[in-house]
C-alpha positions as CSV (number, residue, x, y, z in Angstrom):
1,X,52.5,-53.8,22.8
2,X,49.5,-52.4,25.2
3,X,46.5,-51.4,24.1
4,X,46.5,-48.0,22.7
5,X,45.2,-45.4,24.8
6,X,42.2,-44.7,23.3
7,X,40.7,-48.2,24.8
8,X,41.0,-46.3,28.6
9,X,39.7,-43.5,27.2
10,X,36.2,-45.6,25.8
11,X,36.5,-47.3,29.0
12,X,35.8,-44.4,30.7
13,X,33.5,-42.7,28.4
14,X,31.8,-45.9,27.3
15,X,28.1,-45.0,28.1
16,X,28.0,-41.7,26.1
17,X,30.7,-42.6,23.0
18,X,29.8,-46.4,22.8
19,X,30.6,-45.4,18.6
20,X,34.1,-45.3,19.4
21,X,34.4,-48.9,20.0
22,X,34.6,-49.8,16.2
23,X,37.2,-47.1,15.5
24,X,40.5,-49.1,17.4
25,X,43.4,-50.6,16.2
26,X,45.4,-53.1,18.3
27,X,49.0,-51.4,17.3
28,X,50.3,-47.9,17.2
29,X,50.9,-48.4,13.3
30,X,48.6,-51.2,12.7
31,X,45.9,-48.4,10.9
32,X,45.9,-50.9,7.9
33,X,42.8,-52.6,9.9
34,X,41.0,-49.2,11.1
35,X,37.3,-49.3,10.5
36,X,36.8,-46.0,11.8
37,X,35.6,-44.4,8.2
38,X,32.5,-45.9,8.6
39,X,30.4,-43.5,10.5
40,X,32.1,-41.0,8.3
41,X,30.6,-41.7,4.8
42,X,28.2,-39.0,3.7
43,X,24.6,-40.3,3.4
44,X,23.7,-37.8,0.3
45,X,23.7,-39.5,-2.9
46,X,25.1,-37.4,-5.6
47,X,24.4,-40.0,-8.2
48,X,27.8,-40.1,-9.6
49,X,29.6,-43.4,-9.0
50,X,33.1,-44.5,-9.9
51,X,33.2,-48.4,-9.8
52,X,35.4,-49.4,-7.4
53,X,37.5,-51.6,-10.3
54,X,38.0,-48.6,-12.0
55,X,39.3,-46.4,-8.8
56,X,42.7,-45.2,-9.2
57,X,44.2,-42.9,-6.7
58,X,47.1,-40.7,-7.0
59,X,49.1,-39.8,-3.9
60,X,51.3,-36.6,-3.4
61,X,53.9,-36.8,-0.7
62,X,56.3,-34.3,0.4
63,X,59.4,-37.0,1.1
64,X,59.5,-40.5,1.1
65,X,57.1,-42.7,3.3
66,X,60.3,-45.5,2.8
67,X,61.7,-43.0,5.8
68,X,60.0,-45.2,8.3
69,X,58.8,-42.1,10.7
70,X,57.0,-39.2,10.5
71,X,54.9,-37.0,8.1
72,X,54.8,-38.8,4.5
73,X,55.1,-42.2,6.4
74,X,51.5,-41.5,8.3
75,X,49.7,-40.4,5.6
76,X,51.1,-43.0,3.4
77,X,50.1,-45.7,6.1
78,X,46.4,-44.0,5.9
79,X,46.6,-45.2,2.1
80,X,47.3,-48.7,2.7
81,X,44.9,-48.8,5.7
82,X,42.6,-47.6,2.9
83,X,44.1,-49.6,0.5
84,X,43.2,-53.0,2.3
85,X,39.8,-51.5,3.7
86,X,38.8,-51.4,0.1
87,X,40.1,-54.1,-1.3
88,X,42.4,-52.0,-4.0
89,X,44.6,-53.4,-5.6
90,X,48.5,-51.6,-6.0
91,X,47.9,-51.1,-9.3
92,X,44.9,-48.8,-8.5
93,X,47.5,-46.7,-5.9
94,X,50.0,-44.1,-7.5
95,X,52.6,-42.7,-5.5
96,X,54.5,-39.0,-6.5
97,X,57.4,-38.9,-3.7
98,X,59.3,-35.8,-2.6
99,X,57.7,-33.4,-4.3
100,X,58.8,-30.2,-2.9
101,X,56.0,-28.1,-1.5
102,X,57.5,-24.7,-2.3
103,X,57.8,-25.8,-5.9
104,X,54.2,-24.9,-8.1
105,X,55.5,-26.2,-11.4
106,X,56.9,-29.2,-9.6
107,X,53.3,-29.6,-8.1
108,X,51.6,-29.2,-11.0
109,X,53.4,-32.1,-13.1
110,X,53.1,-34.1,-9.7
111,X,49.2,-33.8,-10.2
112,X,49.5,-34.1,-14.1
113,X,51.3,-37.1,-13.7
114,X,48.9,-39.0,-11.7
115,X,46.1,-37.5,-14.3
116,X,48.3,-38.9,-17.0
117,X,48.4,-41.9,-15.0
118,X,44.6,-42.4,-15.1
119,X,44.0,-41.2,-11.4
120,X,40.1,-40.2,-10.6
121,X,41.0,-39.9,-6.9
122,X,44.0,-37.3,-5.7
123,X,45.2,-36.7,-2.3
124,X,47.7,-33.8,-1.7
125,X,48.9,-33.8,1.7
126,X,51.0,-31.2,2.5
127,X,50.0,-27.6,2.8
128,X,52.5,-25.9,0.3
129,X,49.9,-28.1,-2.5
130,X,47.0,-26.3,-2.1
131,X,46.5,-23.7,-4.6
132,X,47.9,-26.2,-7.5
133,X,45.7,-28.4,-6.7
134,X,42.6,-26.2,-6.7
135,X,44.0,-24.5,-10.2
136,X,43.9,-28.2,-11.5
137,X,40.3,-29.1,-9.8
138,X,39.2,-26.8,-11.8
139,X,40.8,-28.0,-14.7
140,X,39.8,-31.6,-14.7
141,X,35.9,-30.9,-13.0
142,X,35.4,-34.8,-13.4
143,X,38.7,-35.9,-11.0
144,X,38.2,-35.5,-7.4
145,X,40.9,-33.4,-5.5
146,X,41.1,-33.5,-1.9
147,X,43.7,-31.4,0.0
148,X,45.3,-32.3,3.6
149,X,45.8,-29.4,5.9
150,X,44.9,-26.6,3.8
151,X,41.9,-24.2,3.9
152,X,40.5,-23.9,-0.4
153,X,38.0,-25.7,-1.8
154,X,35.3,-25.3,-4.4
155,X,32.1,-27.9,-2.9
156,X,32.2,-30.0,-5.9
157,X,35.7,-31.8,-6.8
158,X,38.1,-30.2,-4.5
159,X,37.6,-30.4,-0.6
160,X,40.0,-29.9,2.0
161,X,40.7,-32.5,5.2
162,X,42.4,-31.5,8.6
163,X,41.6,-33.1,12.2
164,X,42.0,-31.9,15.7
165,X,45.5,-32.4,16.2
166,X,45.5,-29.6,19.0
167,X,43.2,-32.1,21.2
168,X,46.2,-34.8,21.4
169,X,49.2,-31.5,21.2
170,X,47.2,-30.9,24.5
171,X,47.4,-34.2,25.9
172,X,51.4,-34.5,25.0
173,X,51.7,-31.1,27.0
174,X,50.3,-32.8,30.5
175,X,53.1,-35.5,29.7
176,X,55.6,-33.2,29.3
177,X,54.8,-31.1,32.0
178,X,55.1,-33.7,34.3
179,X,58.3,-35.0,33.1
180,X,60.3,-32.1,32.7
181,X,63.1,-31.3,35.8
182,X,64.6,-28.3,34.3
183,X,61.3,-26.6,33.3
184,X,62.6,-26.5,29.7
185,X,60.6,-27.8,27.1
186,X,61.7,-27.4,23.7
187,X,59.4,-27.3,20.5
188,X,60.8,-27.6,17.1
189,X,58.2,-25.7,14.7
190,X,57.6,-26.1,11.1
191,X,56.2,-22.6,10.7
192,X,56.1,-19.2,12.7
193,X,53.1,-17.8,14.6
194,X,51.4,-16.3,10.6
195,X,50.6,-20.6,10.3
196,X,47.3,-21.2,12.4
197,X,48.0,-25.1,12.3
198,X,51.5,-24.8,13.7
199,X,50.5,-22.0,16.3
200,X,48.1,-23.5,17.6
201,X,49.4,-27.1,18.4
202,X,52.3,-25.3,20.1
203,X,49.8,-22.9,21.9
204,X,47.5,-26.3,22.8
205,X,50.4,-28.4,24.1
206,X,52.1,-24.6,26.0
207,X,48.4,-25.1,27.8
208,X,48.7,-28.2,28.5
209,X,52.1,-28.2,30.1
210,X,51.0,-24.9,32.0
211,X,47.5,-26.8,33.3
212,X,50.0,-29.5,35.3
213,X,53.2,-27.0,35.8
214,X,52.7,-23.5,35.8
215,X,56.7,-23.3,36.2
216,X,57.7,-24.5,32.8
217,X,58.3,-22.9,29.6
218,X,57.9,-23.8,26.3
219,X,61.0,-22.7,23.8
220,X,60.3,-22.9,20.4
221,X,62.3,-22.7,17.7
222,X,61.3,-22.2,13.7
223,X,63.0,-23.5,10.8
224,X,60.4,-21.7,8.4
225,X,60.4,-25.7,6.2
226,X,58.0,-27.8,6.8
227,X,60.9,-30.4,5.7
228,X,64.5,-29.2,6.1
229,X,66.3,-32.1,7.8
230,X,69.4,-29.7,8.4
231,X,67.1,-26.7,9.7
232,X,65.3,-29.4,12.4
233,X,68.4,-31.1,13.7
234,X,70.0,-27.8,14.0
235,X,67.0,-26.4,15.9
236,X,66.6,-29.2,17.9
237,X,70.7,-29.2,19.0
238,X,70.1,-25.8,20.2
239,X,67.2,-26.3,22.2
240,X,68.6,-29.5,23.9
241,X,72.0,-26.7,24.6
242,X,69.7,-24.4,26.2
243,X,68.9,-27.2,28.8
244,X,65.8,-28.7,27.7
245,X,65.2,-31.6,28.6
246,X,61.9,-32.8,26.9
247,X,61.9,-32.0,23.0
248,X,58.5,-32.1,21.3
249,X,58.0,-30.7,17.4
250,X,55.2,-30.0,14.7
251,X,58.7,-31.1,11.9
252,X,58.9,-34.0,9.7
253,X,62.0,-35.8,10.5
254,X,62.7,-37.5,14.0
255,X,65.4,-35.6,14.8
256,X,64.2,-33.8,18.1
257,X,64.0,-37.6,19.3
258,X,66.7,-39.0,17.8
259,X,68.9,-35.7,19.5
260,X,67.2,-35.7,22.5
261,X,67.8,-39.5,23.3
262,X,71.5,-38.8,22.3
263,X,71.4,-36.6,25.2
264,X,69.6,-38.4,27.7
265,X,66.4,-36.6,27.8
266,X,62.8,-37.1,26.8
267,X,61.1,-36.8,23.7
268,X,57.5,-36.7,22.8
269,X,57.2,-37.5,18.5
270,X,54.5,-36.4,16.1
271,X,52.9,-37.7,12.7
272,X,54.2,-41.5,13.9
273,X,54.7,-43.6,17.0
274,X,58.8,-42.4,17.4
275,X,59.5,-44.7,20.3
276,X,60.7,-46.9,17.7
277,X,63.3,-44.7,16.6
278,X,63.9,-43.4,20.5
279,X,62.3,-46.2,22.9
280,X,64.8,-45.0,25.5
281,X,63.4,-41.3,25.7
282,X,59.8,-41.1,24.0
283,X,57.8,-40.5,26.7
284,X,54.5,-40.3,23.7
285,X,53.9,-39.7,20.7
286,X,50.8,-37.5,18.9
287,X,50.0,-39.4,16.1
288,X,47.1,-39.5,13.0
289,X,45.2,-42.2,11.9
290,X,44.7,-41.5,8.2
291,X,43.1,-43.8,7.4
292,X,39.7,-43.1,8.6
293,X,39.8,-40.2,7.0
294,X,40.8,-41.9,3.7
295,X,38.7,-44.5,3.1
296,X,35.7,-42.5,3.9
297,X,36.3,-40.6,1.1
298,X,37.2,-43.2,-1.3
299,X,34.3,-45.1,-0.5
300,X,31.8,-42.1,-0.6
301,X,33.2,-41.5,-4.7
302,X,32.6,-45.1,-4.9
303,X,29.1,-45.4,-3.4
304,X,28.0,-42.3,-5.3
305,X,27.7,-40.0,-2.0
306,X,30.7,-37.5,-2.0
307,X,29.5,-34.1,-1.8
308,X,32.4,-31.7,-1.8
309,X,32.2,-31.0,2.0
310,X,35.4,-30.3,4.1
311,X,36.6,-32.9,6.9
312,X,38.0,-32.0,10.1
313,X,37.9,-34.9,13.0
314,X,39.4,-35.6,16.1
315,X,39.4,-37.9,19.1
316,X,36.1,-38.7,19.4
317,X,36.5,-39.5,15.5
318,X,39.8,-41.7,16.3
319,X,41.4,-39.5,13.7
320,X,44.2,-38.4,16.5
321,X,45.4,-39.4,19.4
322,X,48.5,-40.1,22.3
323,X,50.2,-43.8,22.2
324,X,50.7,-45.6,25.1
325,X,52.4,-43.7,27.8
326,X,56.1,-44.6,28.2
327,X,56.6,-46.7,31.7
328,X,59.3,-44.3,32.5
329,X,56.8,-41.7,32.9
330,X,56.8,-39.5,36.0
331,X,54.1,-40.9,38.7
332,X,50.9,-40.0,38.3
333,X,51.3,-38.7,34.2
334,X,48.7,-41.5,33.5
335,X,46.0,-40.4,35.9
336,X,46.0,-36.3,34.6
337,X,46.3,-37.3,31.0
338,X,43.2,-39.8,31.3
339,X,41.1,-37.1,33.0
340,X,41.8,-34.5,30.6
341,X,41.2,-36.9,27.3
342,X,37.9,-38.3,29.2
343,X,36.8,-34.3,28.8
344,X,37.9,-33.9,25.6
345,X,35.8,-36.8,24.2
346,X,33.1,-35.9,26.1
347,X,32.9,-32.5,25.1
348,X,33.1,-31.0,28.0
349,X,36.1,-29.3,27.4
350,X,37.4,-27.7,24.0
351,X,41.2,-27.0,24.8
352,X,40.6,-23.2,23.6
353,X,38.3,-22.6,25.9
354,X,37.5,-19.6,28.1
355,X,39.8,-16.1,28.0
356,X,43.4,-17.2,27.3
357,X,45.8,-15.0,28.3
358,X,48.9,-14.9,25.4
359,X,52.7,-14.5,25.8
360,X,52.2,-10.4,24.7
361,X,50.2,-9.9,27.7
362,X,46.9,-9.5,25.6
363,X,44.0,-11.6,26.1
364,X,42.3,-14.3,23.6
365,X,38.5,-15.8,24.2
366,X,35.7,-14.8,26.6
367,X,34.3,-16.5,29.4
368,X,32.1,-19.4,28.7
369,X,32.6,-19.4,25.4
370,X,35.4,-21.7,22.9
371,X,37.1,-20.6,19.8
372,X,35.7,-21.8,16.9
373,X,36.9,-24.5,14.0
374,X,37.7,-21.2,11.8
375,X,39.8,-19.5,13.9
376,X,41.3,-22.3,15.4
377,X,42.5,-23.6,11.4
378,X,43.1,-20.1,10.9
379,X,43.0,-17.4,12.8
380,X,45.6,-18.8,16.0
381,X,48.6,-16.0,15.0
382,X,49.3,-15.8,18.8
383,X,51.1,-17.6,21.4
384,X,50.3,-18.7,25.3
385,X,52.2,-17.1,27.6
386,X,54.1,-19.8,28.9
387,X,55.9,-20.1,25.0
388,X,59.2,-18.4,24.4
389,X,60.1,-18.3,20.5
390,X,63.9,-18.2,20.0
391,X,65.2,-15.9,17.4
């Protein structure tokens, strides 16, 4: 396989983010390797040390990572890079699979479990977890709780971790702008426009379709799950009936690719690199690399220097990014999608910046200005006005 994309982008950008250049893995899912935690780790030392022979961390998934693509899979791939970065052993690793999101009691003995189970460490990654796992953070002061995608915490034991998933949404957009013939692009969503997270990838990857074609739309459809295999495959057939013909999606299963290739059109996969599922139609995929995020962490409780502070990365933290470009891609896809990531990790330009006109005919922003990290996690309950949502 190429280099990922994020090499181009250092080569470009090498003189003014030359800390990038320990952050790379060599494959799309080769995070197992990633070094990328260690500018990460929080210099305060809190004086409170788990050993790292008696580290045990408990794991709460929302399907199974045995799925080979796609939410649970990532995050569970961010544990094993952390895993091997540490030198843990499996034993110190516990695993709660499908527990359902929706489901508080179902949390809750989830989180018991891996108490029970001797856990010190917990990671709950999907959003629906969040105010069990603060109730039991307060609970059990002397376990450390850390919460992906969510907004709680308490700054001791409980924290919460996101990244800048919009940065790569926006990338995926200039791909799909490019590609697209019909000027249909559908967008299967997890969540409607009251969900920040889902909002505003959709609203990031609508601006970056727009900033290449100005013709194109972007149809979304919500299944109100974020995992409800039936809801995403039946949003995704309907989309690709409506005649679009690149599918993108903020869902767990692969479905929009899977469908889409079925059909003969393009597909651009999230959480995972898809094309292994799709190789025929994924034009991209906007993936995570947990792992940085992960071992940080871990290694902070170990080293005595976690202080209860939230995480949110991004590309210049190799935390996201866009895999290799598919060589089916449209001419010229690779030039517009390497200037706009050389910005980005610059930080020269924010995705949200300046006034953004929405799909209500209202206005969002002001000039020279950028929306900030709160609004953007939660306070994006609007859409661009190149997006369409579907009833």
């Amino acid at each position: 396989m190429k280099e990922m994309r994020k090499y181009q982008y250092l080569f470009v950008l090498l003189s003014c983010v030359f800390l990038l250049t320990a952050c790379g893995s060599e494959q799309i899912d080769d995070y197992a390797t990633n070094k990328g935690y260690e500018d990460l780790t929080k210099i305060a030392d809190n004086g409170k040390r788990i050993p790292k022979e008696e580290i045990k961390v408990g794991v709460l998934h929302i399907s199974d990572p045995a799925e080979g693509s796609g939410y649970a899979y990532t995050h569970d791939i961010g544990i094993q890079g952390m895993q091997e970065n540490l030198g843990l052993t499996d034993e110190q690793i516990v695993r709660k699979l499908n527990v359902d999101d929706g489901d508080p009691e179902a949390i809750t003995a989830a989180l018991q479990e891996c108490i029970d189970e001797g856990c010190n460490v917990i990671f709950a990654t999907s959003w629906g977890y969040m105010q069990p796992t603060a109730d039991m953070a307060e609970k059990y002061p002397d376990i450390y709780f850390s919460h992906g995608t969510g907004y709680l915490s308490n700054g001791t034991n409980f924290n919460n971790y996101f990244g800048r998933i919009y940065q790569a949404r926006y990338l995926s957009g200039i791909v799909a702008g490019m590609n697209t013939k019909t000027n249909k692009i559908g967008y299967v969503a997890a969540q409607d426009s009251s969900n920040s997270e889902v909002t505003g990838g959709i609203d990031a990857f609508a601006m970056g379709v727009y900033s290449v074609n100005p013709d194109a739309n972007v149809y979304v459809k919500v299944t109100n799950s974020w995992y409800d295999p039936d809801a995403e495959k039946a949003a995704a057939e309907e989309l690709l009936a409506m005649g679009c013909d690149v599918m993108s999606q903020h869902c767990d299963t692969p479905y929009p690719q899977t469908l889409a290739q079925e059909k003969g059109v393009y597909g651009i996969g999230y959480n995972s690199d898809m094309s292994k599922e799709t190789p025929d139609s994924c034009l991209c995929s906007v993936i995570w690399n947990w792992s940085a995020y992960y071992t940080s962490a871990v290694q902070s409780i170990i080293d005595g220097t976690w202080d209860g502070s939230n995480y949110y990365g991004g590309m210049a933290d190799a935390l996201v990014e866009v895999t290799n470009l598919a060589d089916f891609c449209a001419d010229g896809t690779q030039e517009k999608v390497d200037e706009a990531a050389a910005k980005i990790i610059a930080g020269s330009f924010n995705v949200f910046d300046g006034v953004i006109e929405t799909n209500e005919g209202g206005t969002v922003g002001k000039a020279g200005t950028t929306l900030d990290d709160t609004t953007i996690k939660g306070g994006i309950n609007w859409y661009f006005k190149n997006v369409v949502v579907l009833e």
